[in-house]
PASEBA-1860 file (N, C-alpha, C; in nm, 3 decimals):
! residues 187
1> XXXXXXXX> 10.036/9.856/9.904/10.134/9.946/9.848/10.237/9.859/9.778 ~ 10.228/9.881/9.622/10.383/9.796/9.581/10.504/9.866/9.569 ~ 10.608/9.811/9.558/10.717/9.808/9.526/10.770/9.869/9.383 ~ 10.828/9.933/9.396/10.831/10.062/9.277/10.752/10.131/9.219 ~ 10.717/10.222/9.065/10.646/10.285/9.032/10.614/10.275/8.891 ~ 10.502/10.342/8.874/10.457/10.375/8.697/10.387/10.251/8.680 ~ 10.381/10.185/8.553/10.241/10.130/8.496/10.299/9.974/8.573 ~ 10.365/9.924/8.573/10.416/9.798/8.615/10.387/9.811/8.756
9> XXXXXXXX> 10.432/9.879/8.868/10.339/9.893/9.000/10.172/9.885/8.953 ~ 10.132/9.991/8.900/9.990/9.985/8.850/9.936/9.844/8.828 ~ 9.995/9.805/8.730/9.920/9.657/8.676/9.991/9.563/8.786 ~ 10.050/9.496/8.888/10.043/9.448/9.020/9.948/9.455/9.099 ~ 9.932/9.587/9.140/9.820/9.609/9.213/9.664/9.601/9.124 ~ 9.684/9.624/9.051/9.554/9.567/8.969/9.548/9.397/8.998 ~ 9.667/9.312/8.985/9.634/9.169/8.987/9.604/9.145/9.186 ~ 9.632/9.228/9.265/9.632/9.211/9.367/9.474/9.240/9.437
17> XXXXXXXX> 9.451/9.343/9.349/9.300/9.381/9.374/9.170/9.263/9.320 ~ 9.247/9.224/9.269/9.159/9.124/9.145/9.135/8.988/9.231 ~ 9.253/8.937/9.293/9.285/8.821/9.355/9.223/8.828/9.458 ~ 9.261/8.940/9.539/9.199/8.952/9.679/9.010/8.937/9.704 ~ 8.995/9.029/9.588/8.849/9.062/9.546/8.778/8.924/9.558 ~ 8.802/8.821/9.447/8.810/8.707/9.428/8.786/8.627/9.526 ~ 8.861/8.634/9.623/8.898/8.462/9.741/8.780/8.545/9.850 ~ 8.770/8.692/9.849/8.665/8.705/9.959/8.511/8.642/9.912
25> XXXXXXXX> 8.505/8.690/9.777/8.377/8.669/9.743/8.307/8.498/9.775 ~ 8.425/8.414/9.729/8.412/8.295/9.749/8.400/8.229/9.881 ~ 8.480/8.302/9.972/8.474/8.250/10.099/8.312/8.312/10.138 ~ 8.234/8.163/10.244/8.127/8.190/10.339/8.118/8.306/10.405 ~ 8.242/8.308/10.460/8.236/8.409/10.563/8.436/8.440/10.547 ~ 8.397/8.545/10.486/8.551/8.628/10.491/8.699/8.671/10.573 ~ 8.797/8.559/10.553/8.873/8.642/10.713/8.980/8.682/10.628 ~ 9.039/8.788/10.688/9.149/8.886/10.634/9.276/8.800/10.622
33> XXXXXXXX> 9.279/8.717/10.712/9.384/8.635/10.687/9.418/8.527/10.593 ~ 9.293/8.441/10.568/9.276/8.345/10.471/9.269/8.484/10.350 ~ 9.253/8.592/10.303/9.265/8.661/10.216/9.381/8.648/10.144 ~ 9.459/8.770/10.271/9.591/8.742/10.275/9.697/8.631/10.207 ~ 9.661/8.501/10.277/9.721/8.374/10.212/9.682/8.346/10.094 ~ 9.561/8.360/10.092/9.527/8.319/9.890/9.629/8.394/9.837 ~ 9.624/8.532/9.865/9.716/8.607/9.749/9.826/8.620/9.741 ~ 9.870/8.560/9.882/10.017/8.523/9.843/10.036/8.410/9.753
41> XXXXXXXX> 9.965/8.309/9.810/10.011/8.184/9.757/9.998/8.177/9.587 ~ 9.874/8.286/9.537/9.845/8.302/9.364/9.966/8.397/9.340 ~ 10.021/8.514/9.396/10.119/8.551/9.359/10.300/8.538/9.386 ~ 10.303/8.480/9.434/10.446/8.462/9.494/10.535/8.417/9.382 ~ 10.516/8.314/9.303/10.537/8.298/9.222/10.579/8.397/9.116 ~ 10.485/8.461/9.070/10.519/8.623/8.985/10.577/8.696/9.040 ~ 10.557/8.765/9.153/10.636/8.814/9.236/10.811/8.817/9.207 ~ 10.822/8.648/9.257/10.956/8.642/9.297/11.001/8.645/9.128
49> XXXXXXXX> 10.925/8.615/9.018/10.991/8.633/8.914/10.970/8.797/8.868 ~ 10.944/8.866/8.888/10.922/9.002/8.903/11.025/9.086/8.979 ~ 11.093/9.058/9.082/11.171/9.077/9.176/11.064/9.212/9.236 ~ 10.962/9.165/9.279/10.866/9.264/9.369/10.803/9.177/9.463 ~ 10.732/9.327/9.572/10.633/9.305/9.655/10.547/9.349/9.670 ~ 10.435/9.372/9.810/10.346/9.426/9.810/10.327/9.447/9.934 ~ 10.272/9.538/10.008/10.213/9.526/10.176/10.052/9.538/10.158 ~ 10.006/9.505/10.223/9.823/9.501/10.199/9.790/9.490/10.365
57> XXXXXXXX> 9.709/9.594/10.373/9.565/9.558/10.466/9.488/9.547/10.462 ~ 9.418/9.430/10.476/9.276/9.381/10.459/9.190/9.347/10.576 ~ 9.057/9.445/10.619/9.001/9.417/10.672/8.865/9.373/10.651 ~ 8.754/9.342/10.755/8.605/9.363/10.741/8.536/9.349/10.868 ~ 8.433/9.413/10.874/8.347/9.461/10.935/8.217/9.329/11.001 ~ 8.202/9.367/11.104/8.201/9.242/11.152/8.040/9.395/11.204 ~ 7.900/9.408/11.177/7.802/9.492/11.229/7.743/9.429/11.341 ~ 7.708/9.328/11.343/7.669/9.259/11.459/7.728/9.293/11.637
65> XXXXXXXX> 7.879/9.248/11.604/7.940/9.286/11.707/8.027/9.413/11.791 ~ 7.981/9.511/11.623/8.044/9.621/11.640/8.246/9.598/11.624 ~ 8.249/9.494/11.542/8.438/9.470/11.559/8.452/9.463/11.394 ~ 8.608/9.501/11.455/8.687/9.512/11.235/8.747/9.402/11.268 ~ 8.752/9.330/11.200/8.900/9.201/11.229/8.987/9.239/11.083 ~ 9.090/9.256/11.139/9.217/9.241/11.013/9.353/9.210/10.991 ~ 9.409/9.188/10.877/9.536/9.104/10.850/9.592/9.206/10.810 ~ 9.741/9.190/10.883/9.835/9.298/10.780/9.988/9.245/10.760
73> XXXXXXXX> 10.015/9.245/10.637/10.126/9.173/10.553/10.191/9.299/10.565 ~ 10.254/9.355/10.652/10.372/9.503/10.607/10.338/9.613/10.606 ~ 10.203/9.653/10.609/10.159/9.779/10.568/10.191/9.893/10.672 ~ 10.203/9.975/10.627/10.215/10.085/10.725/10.250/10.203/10.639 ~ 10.172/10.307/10.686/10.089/10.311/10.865/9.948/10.275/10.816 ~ 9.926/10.221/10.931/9.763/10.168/10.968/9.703/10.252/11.094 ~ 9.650/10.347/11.144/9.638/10.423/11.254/9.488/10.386/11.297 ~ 9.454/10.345/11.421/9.340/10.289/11.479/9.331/10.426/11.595
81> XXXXXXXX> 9.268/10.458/11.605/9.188/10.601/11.684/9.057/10.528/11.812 ~ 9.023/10.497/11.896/8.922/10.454/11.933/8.854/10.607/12.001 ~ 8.720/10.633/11.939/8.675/10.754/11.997/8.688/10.756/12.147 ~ 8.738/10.848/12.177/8.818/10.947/12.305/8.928/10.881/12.334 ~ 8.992/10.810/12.263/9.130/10.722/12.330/9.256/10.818/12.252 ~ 9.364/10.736/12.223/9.479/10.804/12.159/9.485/10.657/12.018 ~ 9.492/10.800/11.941/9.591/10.726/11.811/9.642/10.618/11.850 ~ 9.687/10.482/11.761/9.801/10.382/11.740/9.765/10.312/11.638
89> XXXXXXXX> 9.950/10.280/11.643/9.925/10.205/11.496/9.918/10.065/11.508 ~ 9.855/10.013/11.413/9.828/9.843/11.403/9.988/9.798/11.333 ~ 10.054/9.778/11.362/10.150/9.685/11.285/10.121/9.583/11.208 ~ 10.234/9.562/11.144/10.201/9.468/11.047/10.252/9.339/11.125 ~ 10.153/9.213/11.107/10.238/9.069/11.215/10.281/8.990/11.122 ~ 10.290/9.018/10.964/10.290/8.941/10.853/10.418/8.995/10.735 ~ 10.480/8.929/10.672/10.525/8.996/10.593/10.516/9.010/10.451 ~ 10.526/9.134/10.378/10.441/9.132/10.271/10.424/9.044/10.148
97> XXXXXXXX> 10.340/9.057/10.120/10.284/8.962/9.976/10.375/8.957/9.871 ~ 10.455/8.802/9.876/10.538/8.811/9.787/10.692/8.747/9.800 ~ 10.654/8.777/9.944/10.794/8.788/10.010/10.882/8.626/10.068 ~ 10.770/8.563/10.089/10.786/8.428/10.186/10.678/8.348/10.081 ~ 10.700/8.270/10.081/10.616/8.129/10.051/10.459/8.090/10.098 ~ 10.427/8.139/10.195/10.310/8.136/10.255/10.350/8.272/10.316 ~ 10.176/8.311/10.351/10.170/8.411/10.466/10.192/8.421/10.567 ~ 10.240/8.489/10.667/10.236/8.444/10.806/10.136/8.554/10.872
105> XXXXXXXX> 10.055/8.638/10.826/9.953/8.741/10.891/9.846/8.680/10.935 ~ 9.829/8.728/11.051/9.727/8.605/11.161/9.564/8.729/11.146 ~ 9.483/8.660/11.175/9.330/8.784/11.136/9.319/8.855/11.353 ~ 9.321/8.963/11.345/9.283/9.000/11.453/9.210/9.156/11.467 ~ 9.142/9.163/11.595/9.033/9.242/11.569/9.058/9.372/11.685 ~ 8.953/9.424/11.672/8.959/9.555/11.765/8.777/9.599/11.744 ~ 8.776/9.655/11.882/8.615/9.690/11.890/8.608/9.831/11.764 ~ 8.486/9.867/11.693/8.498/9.939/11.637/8.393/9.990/11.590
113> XXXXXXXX> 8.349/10.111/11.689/8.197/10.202/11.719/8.178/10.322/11.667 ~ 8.079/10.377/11.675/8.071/10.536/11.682/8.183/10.602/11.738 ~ 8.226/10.683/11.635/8.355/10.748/11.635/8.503/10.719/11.639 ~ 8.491/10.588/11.620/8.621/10.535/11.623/8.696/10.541/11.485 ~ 8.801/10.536/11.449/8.890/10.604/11.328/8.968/10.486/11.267 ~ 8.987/10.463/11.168/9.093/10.390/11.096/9.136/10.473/10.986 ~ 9.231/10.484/10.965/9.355/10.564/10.885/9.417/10.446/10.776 ~ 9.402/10.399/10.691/9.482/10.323/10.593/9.597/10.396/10.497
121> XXXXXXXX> 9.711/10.431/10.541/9.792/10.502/10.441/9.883/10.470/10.383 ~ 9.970/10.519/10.241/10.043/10.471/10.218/10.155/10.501/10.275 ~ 10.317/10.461/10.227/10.436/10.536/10.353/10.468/10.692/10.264 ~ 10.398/10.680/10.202/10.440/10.840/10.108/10.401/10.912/10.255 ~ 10.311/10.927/10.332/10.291/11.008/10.397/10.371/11.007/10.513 ~ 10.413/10.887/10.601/10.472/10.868/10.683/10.627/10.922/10.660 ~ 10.665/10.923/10.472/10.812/10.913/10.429/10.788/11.088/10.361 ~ 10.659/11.110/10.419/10.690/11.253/10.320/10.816/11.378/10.408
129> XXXXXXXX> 10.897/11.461/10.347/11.021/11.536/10.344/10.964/11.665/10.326 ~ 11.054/11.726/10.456/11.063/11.869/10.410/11.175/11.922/10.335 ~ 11.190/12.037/10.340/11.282/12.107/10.272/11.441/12.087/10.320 ~ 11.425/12.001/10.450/11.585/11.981/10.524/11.605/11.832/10.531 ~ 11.496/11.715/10.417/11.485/11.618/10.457/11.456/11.557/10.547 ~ 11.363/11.607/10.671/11.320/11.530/10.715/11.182/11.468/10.716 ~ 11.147/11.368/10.719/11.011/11.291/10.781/10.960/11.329/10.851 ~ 10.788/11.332/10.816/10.707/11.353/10.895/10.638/11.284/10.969
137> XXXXXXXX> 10.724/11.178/10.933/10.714/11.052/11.084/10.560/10.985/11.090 ~ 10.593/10.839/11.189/10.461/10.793/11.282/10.415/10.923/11.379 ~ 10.504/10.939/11.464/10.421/11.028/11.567/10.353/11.153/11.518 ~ 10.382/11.218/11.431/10.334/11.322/11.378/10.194/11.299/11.287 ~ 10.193/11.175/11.208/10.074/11.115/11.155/9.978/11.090/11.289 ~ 9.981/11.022/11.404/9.936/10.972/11.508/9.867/11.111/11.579 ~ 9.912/11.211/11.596/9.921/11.338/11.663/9.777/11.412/11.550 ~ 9.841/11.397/11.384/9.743/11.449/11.369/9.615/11.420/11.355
145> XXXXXXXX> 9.602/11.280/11.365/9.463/11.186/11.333/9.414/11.205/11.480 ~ 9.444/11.225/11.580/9.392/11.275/11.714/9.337/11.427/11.706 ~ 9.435/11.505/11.644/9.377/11.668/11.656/9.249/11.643/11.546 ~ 9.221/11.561/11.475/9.127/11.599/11.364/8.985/11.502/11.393 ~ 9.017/11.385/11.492/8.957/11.285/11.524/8.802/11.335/11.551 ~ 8.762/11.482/11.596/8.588/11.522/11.574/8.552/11.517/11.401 ~ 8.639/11.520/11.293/8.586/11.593/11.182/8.512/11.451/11.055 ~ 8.483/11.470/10.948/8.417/11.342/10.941/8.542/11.253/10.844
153> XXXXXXXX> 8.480/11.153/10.844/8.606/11.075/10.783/8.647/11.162/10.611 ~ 8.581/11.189/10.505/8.589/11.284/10.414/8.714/11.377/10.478 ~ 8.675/11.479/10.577/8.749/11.582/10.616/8.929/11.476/10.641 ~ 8.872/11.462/10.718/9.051/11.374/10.802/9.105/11.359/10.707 ~ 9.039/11.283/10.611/9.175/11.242/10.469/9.223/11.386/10.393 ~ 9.115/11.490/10.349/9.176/11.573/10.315/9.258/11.691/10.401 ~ 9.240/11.690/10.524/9.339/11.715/10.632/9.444/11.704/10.630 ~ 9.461/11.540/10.588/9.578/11.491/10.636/9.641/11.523/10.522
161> XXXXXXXX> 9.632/11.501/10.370/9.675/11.557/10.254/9.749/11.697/10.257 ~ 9.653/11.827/10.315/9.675/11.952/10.380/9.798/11.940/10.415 ~ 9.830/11.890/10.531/9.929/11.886/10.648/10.031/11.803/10.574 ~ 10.056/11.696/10.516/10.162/11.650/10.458/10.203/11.767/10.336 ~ 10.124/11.847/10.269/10.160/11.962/10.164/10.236/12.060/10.263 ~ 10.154/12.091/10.345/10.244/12.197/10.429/10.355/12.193/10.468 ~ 10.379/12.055/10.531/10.460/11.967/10.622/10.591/11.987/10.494 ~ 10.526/11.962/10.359/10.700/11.923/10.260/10.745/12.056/10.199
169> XXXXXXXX> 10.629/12.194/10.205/10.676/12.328/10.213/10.735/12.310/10.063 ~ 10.667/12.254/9.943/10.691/12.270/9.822/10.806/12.154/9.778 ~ 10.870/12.119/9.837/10.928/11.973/9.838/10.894/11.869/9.751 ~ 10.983/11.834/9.636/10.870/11.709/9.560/10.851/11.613/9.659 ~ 10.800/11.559/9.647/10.754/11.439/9.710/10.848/11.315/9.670 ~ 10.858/11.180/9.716/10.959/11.083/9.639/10.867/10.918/9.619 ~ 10.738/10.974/9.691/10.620/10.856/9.699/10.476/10.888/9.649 ~ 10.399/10.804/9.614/10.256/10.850/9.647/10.201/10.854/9.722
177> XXXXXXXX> 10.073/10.924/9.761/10.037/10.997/9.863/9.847/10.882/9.856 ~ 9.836/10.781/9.933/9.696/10.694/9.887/9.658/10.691/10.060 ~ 9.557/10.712/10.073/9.476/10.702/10.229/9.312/10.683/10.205 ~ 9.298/10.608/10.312/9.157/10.562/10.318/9.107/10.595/10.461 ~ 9.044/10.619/10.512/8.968/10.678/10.576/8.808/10.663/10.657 ~ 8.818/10.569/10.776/8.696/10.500/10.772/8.656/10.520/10.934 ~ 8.537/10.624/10.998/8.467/10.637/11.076/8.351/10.610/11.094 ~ 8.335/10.508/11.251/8.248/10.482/11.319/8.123/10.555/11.300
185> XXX> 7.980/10.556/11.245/7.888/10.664/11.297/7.787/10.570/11.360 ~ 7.670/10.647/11.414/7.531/10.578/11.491/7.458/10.552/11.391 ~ 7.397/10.393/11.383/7.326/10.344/11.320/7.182/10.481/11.360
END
């Protein structure tokens, strides 16, 4: 997620997608963290002459062992679901791309099976407003990725879209609204 809006956010995240894309392909074997650091270290520079940032989560899939390992520079919310457990969010242990000189986001993992949930969102949703200004919060994101946690990953995202429309009761919005959406099934 960057730091302000319109075509200049746009073309950032285009160089961020590009970079990231990049250092995985090259690496043997991919870690979210060495990701992470490439793209700081190629962008920081622009960045700080830009006066912007970025938060990113980057994970991957590890099939063998059934585990996600991932890095997170700021992002939030990140919501991890383990089928029949409760919602939580992954924090960010890093701060975002752009921000510091090097990265400091370390790669770490979580088991991740049949039915288990990851939520990637932007804070439009977490920061989305009703009609009296308020937020619809972590816990309320957390709450609803649990009530929806049978439906398939497709459904949940447009769920959750649903429920943040409802939730702002015609309200412009003051963010964008970007979620990704990724469930466990049986090989």
């Amino acid at each position: 997620d960057v730091s302000g809006k319109g075509i200049s956010a746009a073309l950032i995240m285009g160089m961020i997608h590009a970079i990231t894309n990049s250092a995985a392909r090259f690496m043997p074997v991919p870690d979210p963290a060495a990701i992470l650091s490439r793209a700081n270290e190629y962008l920081y520079d622009d960045f700080t002459t830009l006066d912007t940032f970025a938060t990113a989560f980057v994970c991957s899939y590890n099939p063998a062992e059934a585990r996600m390992d991932y890095a997170n520079a700021g992002h939030a919310p990140v919501i991890f679901r383990p089928a029949g457990g409760a919602s939580e969010l992954l924090e960010g242990d890093g701060v975002p791309v752009g921000v510091l000189p090097m990265s400091l986001s370390q790669t770490q993992s979580v088991a991740f099976g049949p039915g288990d949930i990851l939520v990637v969102a932007t804070d439009g949703f977490s920061e989305a407003a009703n009609l009296t200004g308020e937020m619809l919060g972590y816990e309320r994101l957390l709450e609803l990725v649990d009530t929806l946690a049978a439906e398939s990953a497709e459904q949940i995202g447009l769920k959750l879209f649903e429920a943040v429309q409802a939730f702002g009761a015609g309200h412009e919005q003051d963010d964008d609204q970007t979620v990704i959406v990724i469930k466990g099934v049986r090989r």
